[in-house]
C-alpha positions in Angstrom: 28.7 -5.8 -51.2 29.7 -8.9 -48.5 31.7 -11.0 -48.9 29.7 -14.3 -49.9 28.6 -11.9 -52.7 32.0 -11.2 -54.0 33.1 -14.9 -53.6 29.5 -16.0 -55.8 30.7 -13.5 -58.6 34.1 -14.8 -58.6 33.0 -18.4 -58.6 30.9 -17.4 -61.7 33.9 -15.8 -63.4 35.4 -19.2 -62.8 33.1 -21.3 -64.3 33.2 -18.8 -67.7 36.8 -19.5 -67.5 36.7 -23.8 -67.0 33.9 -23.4 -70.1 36.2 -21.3 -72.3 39.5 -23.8 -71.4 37.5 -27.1 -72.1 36.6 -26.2 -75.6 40.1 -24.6 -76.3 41.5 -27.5 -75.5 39.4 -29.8 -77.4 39.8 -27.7 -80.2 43.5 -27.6 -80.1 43.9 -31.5 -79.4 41.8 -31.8 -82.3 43.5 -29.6 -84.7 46.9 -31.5 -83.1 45.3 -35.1 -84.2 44.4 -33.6 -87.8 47.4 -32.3 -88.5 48.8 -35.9 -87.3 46.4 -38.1 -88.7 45.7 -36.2 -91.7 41.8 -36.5 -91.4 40.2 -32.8 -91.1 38.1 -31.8 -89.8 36.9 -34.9 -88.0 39.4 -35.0 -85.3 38.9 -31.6 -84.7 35.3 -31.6 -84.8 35.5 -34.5 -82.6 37.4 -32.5 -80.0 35.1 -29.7 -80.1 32.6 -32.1 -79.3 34.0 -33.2 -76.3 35.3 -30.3 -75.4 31.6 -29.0 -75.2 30.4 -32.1 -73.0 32.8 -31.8 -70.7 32.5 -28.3 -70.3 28.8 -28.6 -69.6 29.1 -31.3 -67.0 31.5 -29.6 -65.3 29.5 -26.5 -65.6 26.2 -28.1 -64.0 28.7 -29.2 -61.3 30.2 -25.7 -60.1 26.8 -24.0 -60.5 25.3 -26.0 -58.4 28.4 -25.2 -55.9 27.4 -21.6 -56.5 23.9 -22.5 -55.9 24.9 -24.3 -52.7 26.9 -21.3 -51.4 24.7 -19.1 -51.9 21.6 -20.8 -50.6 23.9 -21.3 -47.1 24.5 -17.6 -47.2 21.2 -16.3 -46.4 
């Protein structure tokens, strides 16, 4: 394999990782606020929730920056 193929597959890897971060995060600041708050499982579901949006948006924005690379590449 090139190069541009190996940096595609690791940009890939890379956006698996961001996903899995964003809704660990939102989960745990949820779990956090419950435990605070003392009003499970809203807060937790509510980080989830966001967790999940902002994974997807920033999802659509690095695949199209694989989609981009790759496109230049051939």
């Amino acid at each position: 394999m090139n190069s541009k193929k190996y940096g595609a597959i690791v940009r890939l890897v890379g956006v698996g990782w961001y996903v899995g971060i964003c809704i660990g995060v939102g989960a745990w600041a949820g779990l956090w606020a419950d435990g605070l708050f003392e009003l499970s499982p809203l807060l937790t579901l509510t980080g989830i929730a966001i967790g999940l949006v902002v994974a997807l948006l920033g999802m659509i924005r690095m695949l199209m920056a694989v989609l981009r690379y790759v496109s230049e590449s051939d």
